[in-house]
C-alpha positions in Angstrom: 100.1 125.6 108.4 96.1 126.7 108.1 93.9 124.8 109.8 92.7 124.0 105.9 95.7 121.9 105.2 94.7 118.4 104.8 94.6 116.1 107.5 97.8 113.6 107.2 97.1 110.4 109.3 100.6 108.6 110.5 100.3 105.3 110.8 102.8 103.8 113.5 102.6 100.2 114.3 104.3 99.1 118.0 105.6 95.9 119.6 108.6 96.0 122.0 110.1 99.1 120.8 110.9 101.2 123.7 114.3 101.8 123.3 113.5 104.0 120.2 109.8 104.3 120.2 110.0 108.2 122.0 112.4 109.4 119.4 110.0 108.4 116.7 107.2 109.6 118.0 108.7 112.8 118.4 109.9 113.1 115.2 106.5 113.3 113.8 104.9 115.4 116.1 107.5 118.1 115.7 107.0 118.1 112.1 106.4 121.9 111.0 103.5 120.3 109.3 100.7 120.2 112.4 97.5 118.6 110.9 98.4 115.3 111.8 96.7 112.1 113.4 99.0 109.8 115.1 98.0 106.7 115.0 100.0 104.8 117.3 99.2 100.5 117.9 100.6 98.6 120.2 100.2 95.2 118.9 100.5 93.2 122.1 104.1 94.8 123.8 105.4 92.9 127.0 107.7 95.9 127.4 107.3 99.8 128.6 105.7 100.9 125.0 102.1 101.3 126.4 103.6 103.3 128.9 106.0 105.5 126.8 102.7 105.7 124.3 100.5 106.9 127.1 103.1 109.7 128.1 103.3 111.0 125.2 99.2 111.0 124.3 99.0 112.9 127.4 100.5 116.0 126.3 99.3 115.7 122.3 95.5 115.3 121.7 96.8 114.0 118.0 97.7 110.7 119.4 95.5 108.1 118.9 96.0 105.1 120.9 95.0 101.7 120.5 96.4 98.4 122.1 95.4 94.7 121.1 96.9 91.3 121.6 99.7 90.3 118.8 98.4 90.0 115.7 101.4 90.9 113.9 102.5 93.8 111.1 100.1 92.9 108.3 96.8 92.9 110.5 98.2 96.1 112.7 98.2 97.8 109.2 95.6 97.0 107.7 93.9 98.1 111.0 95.7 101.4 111.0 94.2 101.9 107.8 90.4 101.3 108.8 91.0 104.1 111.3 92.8 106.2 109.4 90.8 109.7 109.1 92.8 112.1 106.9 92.9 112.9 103.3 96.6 111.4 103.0 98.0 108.4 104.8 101.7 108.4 106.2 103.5 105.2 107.2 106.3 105.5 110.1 108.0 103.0 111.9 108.8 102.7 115.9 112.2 102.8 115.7 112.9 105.5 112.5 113.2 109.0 112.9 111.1 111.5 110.4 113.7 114.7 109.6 112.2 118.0 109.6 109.9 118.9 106.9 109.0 115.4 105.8 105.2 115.8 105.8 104.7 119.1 104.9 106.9 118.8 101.5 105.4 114.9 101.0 101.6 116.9 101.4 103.1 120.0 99.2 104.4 117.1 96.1 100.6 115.2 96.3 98.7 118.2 96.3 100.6 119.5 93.5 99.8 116.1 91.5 96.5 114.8 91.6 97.8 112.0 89.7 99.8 111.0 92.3 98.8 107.9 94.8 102.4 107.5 96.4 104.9 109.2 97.4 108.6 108.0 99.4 112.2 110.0 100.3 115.7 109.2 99.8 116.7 108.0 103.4 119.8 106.9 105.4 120.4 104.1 107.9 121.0 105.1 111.6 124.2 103.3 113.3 125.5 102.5 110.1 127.6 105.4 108.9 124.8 107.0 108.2 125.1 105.4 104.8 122.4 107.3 102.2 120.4 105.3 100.1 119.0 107.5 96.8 115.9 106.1 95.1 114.4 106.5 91.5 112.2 109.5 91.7 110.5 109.5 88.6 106.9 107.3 87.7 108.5 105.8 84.8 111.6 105.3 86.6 110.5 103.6 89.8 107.9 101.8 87.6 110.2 99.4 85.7 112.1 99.3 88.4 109.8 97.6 90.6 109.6 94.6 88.3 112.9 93.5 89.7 112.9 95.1 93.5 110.9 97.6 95.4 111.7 101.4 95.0 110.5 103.0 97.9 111.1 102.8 102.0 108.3 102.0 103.9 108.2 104.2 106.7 109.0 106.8 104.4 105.9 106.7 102.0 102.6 109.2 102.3 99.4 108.0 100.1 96.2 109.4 98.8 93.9 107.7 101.2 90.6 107.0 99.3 92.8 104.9 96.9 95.3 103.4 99.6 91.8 102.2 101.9 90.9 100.2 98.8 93.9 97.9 99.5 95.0 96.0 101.9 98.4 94.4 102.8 98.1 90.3 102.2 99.8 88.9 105.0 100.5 85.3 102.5 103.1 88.0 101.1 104.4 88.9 104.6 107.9 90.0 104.2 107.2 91.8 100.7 103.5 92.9 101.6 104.8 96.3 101.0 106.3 96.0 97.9 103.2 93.8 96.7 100.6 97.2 98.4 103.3 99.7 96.0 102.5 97.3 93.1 98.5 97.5 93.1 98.9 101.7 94.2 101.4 101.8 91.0 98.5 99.6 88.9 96.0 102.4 89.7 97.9 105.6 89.7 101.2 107.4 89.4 104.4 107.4 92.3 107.0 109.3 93.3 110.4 109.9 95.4 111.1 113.4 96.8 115.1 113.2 96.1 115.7 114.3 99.5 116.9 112.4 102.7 113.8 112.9 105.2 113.9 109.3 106.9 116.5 107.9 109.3 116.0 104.4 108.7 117.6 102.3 111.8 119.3 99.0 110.9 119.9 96.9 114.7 120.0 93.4 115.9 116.6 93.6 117.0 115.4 93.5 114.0 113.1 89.9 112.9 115.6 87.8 110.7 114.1 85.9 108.3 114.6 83.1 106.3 116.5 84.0 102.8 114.7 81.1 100.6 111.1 82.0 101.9 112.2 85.5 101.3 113.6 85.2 97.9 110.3 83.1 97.2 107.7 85.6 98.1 109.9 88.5 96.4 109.9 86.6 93.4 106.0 85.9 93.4 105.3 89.8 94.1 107.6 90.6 91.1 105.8 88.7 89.1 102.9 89.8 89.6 104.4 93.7 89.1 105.4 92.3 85.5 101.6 91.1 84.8 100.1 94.0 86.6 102.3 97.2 85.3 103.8 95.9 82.1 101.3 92.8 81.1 103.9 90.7 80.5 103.9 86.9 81.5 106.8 85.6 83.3 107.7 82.4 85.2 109.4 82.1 88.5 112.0 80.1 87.6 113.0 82.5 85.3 112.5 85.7 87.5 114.6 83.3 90.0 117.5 83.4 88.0 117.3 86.9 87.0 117.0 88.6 90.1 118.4 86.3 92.3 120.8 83.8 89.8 120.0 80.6 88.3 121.1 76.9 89.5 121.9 75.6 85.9 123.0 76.6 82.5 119.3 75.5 80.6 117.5 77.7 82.7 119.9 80.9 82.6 119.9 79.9 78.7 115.9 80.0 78.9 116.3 83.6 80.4 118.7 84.8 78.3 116.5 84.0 74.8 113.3 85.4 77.4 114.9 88.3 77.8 115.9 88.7 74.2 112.1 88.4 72.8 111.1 91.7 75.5 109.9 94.5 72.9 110.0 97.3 75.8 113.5 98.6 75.5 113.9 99.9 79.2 112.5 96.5 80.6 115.0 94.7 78.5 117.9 96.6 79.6 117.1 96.3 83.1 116.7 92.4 82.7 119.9 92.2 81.2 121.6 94.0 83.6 119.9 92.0 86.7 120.5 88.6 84.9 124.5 90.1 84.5 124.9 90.7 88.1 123.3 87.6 89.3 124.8 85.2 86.5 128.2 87.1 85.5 130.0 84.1 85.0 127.7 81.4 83.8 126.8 84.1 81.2 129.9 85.0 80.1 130.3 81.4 79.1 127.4 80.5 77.2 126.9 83.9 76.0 129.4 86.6 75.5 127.6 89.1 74.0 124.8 89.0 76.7 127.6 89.4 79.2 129.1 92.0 77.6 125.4 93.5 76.9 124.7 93.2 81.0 127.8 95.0 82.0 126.9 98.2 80.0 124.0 98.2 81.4 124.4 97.7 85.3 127.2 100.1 84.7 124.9 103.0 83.6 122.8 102.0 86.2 125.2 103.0 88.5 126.0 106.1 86.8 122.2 107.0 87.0 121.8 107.7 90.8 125.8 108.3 91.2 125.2 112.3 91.8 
C-alpha cells in the first residue's frame, strides 16, 4: 500500500495469553495492508506475554507496547483507545487469528462509505470444526437485529476513530460492553459486515466463564437500551426476558405476546415473534396458536436468510 493509506491502529488487549498470543500477533503484522499501529497491552500477565510481546516489538517498530497492573478488559480498552493514533481503529484479540486481507478490504469498505462508523467479517471458530458463523451484512439488517442480540465479532470489527474515541466501553455492562459500544456507534452512524470469513475466532477452556443469570441480565438491559436508542421504542425487561431468553409464566408471555402485537414496524415485529417462538414454543402454542404458528414462519425464514 502507499505510504498515504490511512493509518489503521489495532487494538490488542493481553493477560496470560502465551500460548496463542505469537500467532495473533503475527497475523496482523503480516497483513498485506502495512500502515498499521499495534497496540499491544499487557494488563498485568504473570506468564511469558511481556516476553513474547517484547520479541516481537524488537523486529517491528509498529508495535507499541505498554504493560500495567490488572485492570481488566473494559479499562485496557478504553485505554487502547486514548492511545490510539490512526484514522481507523481495529479490535483483535490475543488468542484469534486475522486471515489475510482483513484490514486492507475492512479500510477499502470504510473508505468507500463515509457513512460508515463500523465495520465486522463473517468468522469461524478455531478447534471447533472450524464451524463458520455468517452475520447480517446489511445497516438495516444488523440494525434490527441488534435489538435482540449482537451482530458483529469483536475482534473482528474496524471503526472510524474520531466517532469510536467519543465512546467508551462501560464496564457496569461488562460481559455485553461490546454489544452496548455497537449500539451507541449504530445510534450515530451506519454498520456493516464484509460477507467474508477473515477472523479465526478461538473457542478453549481458558476462556473466563461466567455466570448465565448476570449474563442474561446485562444482555437484556443493553437490548433495551438498543430498542430506545435505534428504534425509540419503550420496552420492559421482563418482557425482553421472555422474548429473547423465555418467560417463567403464562401472564407475562401473554403480556409479550399482545406487546408484540401493538409494534407498528413490520421487520421489528417479525423478529419479535420469531424470538418469542423459539424461546416460548410451547407455552405459546397453548395460549396462542396463531402466534405460534406466526413464530415458526418466521424463525424459519430466518434461517433461510443466511442459509447460502
Amino acid at each position: 500500500m502507499k505510504s498515504s493509506s490511512p493509518l489503521v491502529s489495532v487494538i490488542l488487549p493481553v493477560f496470560n495469553s502465551e500460548d496463542y498470543l505469537k500467532e495473533s500477533i503475527r497475523s496482523i503484522l503480516t497483513q498485506d495492508y502495512r500502515e498499521i499501529e499495534v497496540i499491544v497491552i499487557d494488563d498485568g500477565s504473570s506468564d511469558d506475554s511481556g516476553l513474547i510481546i517484547n520479541e516481537l516489538a524488537g523486529s517491528d517498530t509498529r508495535i507499541r507496547h505498554f504493560k500495567q497492573s490488572n485492570k481488566g478488559l473494559v479499562e485496557t480498552l478504553n485505554r487502547g483507545l486514548e492511545l490510539s493514533q490512526g484514522k481507523y481503529i481495529a479490535r483483535m484479540d490475543a488468542d484469534d487469528i486475522s486471515l489475510p486481507g482483513r484490514i486492507r478490504k475492512q479500510v477499502e469498505t470504510m473508505e468507500a462509505n463515509s457513512e460508515l462508523v463500523l465495520c465486522g467479517t463473517w468468522f469461524k471458530e478455531v478447534e471447533n470444526g472450524d464451524k463458520l458463523h455468517k452475520l447480517f451484512c446489511k445497516d438495516e439488517e444488523i440494525r434490527v437485529r441488534s435489538l435482540f442480540s449482537p451482530m458483529f465479532c469483536h475482534p473482528s470489527i474496524m471503526a472510524r476513530a474520531d466517532v469510536a474515541k467519543k465512546i467508551r466501553y462501560e464496564g457496569s455492562f461488562f460481559r455485553a460492553e461490546d454489544y452496548l459500544y455497537w449500539v451507541e456507534l449504530m445510534s450515530i452512524g451506519k454498520v456493516c459486515n464484509i460477507p467474508e470469513v477473515l477472523l479465526k475466532y478461538r473457542v478453549h477452556q481458558n476462556q473466563v466463564s461466567c455466570d448465565r443469570d448476570k449474563q442474561r441480565k446485562v444482555h437484556v438491559s443493553v437490548s433495551k437500551i438498543a430498542w430506545k436508542r435505534l428504534f425509540q421504542i419503550d420496552i420492559s425487561e421482563d418482557l425482553l426476558t421472555c422474548i429473547i431468553f423465555g418467560g417463567r409464566d403464562v401472564e407475562t408471555l401473554k403480556k409479550s405476546v399482545s406487546f408484540i402485537k401493538t409494534l407498528t414496524n413490520r421487520s421489528v415485529k417479525k423478529l419479535a415473534i420469531s424470538y418469542l417462538w423459539k424461546s416460548n414454543s410451547i407455552k405459546l402454542l397453548k395460549i396462542d396458536p396463531l402466534s405460534y404458528l406466526k413464530g415458526l414462519y418466521e424463525s424459519i425464514i430466518e434461517k433461510l436468510k443466511l442459509r447460502y
